[in-house]
N, C-alpha and C positions, 0 to 999 in steps of 0.2 A: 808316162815319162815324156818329158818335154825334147825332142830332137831340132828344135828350129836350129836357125842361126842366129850369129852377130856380128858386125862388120865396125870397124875404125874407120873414119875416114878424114880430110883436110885436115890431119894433124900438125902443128906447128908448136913455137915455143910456148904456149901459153893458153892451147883450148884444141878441141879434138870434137866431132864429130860419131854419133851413134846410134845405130840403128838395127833392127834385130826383126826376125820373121814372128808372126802370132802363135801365141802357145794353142795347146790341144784345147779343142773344144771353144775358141774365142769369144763364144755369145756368153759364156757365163763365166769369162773371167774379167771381174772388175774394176782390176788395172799390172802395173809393172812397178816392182821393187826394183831398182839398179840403185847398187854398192859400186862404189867406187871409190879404192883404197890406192892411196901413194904410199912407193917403198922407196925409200932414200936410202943409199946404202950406211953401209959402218962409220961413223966416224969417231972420232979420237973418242968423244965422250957420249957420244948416245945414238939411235936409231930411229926416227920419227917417222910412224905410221901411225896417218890419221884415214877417217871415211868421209864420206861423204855420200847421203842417201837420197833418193827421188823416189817421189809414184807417181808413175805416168800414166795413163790411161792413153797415149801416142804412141806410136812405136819406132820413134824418136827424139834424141837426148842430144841437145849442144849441151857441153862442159866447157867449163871455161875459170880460169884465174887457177891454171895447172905450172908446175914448175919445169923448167927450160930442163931437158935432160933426164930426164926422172919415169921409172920404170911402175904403170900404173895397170892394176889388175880391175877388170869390170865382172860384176856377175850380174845379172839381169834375171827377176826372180817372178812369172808368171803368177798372179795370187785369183786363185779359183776358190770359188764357198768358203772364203778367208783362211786357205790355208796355203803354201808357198808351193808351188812346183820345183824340178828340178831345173837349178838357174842353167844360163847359158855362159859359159867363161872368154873371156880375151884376155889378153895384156898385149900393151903397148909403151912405147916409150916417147916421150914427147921430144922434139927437135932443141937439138942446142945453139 
């Protein structure tokens, strides 16, 4: 099981900062899946969640062209002999 961490940081209205400790075993795992979902809340006529996905081989991630206000979940997914470890979770909300 994966225990690292994940960290947000210089979040502002419109890009956020990420960064996260190396999964188990680091020499044989071949990179990082981070998901990164935006939840807008309820409105009158619909709910828009979309993703947005990277593989990093870095163990850091600038995002960027995020919505002013808006409550955004990260999983960060260590992929060892091409199968997925358990991700590492945040959420954040970007500055209004």
């Amino acid at each position: 099981r994966f225990f690292g961490q994940i960290y947000v940081s210089d979040v502002n209205t419109s890009a956020a900062n990420l960064s996260w400790t190396e999964g188990p075993g680091a020499e044989n795992i071949s990179h990082y899946r981070v998901e990164i979902t935006e939840h807008q809340p309820f409105n009158q006529t619909f709910n828009q969640t979309f993703n947005q996905i990277f593989n990093q081989t870095d163990l850091f991630k600038h995002i960027q062209n995020l919505t002013a206000g808006t409550l955004y979940t990260v999983q960060v997914f260590p992929v060892k002999c091409g199968r997925d470890l358990n991700p590492q979770n945040i959420s954040f909300y970007t500055r209004k």
